[in-house]
C-alpha positions, 0 to 999 in steps of 0.5 A: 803511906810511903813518902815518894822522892820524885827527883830521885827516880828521875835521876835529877836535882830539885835544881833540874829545869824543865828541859832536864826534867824532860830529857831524864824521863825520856830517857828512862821512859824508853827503857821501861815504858810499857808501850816500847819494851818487848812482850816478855819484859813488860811485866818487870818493866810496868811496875818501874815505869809508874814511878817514873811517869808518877815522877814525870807527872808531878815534876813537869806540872808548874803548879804541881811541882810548886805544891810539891817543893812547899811541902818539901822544903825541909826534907835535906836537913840533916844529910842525904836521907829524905824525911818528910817535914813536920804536919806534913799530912796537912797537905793531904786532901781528903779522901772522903768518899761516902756518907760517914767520911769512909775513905776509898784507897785504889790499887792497879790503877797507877797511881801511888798512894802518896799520888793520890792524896796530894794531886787528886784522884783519890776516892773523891765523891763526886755526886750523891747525897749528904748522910742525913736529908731534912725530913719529918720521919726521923726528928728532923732528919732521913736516912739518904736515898743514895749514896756517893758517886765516887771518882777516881783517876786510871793511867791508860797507854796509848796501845790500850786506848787504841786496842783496848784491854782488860784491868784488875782494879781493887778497892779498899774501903776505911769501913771495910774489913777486906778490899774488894776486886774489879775486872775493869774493861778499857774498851778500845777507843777511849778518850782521855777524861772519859770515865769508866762506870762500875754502878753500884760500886760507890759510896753505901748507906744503910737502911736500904739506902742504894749504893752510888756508882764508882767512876774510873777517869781516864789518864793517859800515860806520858809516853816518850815520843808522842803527846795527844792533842785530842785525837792527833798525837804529836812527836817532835822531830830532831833532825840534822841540819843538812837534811833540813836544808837538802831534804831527804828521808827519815823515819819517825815513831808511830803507835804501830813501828815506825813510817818514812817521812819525806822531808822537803828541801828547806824545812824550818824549825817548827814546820808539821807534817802530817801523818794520816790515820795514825793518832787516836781512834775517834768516837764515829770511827776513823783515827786522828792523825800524827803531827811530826813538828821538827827540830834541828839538831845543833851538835853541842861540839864540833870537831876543827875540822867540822868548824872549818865546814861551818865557816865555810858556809858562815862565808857563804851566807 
């Protein structure tokens, strides 16, 4: 399993605030997100983009990016090159996913192998039986009569969750000698946490023991522009102080282009506005709607002559 540097694909220091932290994958994430680029560039721009979701992911998250400076505290010793600390593995949560402890390790889903072990998601058994059940047939013992269900996490866009789509999933059991291969639907209007059921894909016993179910959880992917609140979608909105203060129009990002967005003379920093029908789909039918929270754009430096505006109307506040 690879070590994966998350400060480096995002292009920051161990050093970077959240709001850096933010703005770096922002940054990147409108060049290779798979829900912006153009139709011909999404495959090469796929493979980049989990890295820096991944990254984004685990740095963003308090408690995840705590768990991951701990484990890596010694890595800069000697140098720039990154080694993983001593017993570093100890960190690691196991991937049991059936009677015996077979391990259960996912491609396609998005996630990385290193991912996966150290935050969740992981081939994780989540219902079944124990190898052995009390009973008088066998000394003491019975075979299960069933094997573990097993849960794992799948990164879905928001194109996806709204038009859905078909995905390959493969799957290597620690037992097995070759890995096996799915082709997962994502139906349109997936929530994210829903899970996914491939029966009898889980965790086997022998002895004409059925076999447990597979279960692909829902994640969605972090997107550059937009955030859910259960079917809403949110975007914050930077715009430039005179157009708060006279009004005016201006244009926002939505799942399907982009909309005109009249803004009201006198617009506070905070204030939302509501985009109708165009969040995410709902179980009954019908969309969430877009929330467009606004900013105001402080310029970071100002021209003198800009300066000499400022006062101006400094004097006449």
């Amino acid at each position: 399993m690879q070590f994966k540097d998350y400060y480096e694909t995002l292009g920051v220091p161990k050093t970077a605030t959240q709001d850096e932290i933010k703005k770096a994958f922002r940054k990147l994430a409108r060049l290779h997100h798979p829900d912006v680029v153009k139709e011909r560039d999404k495959k090469t721009a796929e493979s980049k983009f989990k890295e820096i979701n991944e990254a984004y992911e685990v740095l963003s998250d308090p408690e995840k990016r705590k768990k991951y400076d701990t484990l890596g505290a010694d890595w800069e010793r000697g140098g720039s090159a990154r080694q993983a600390p001593p017993n570093w593995q100890d960190f690691a949560q196991p991937g049991a996913g059936g009677p015996g402890g077979a391990e259960f390790h996912f491609g396609g889903t998005g996630f990385s192998d290193f991912f996966e072990t150290f935050f969740g998601g992981r081939g994780h058994p989540s219902g079944g039986f124990s190898e052995f059940e009390p009973g008088e047939e066998t000394g003491g013992f019975r075979p299960p009569a069933r094997g573990h269900d097993v849960e794992a996490d799948i990164l879905v866009t928001l194109d996806e969750a709204i038009n859905g789509s078909k995905r390959q999933v493969s799957l290597r059991r620690s037992d097995a000698d070759k890995p096996e291969t799915y082709n997962v639907r994502i139906p349109a209007g997936v929530h994210e946490g829903q899970r996914i059921r491939l029966a009898g894909q889980g965790g086997r016993v022998g002895r004409g023991g059925k076999a447990g179910d597979l279960y692909l959880r829902v994640r969605f992917v972090q997107h550059p522009d937009f955030h859910p609140e259960g079917h809403d979608l949110v975007h914050d909105h930077e715009m430039k102080p005179w157009v708060a203060v006279l009004g005016g129009e201006v244009r926002v990002p939505t799942l399907e282009g982009s909309a005109r967005l009249k803004i009201p003379a006198g617009t506070q920093t905070g204030q939302r506005f509501r985009l109708k029908q165009r969040g995410l789909p709902k179980p009954g039918g019908g969309r969430g709607d877009l929330y467009v929270v606004i900013g105001i754009e402080i310029p970071a430096t100002i021209t003198p002559e800009q300066r000499k505006h400022w006062e101006q109307l400094a004097e006449l506040g």
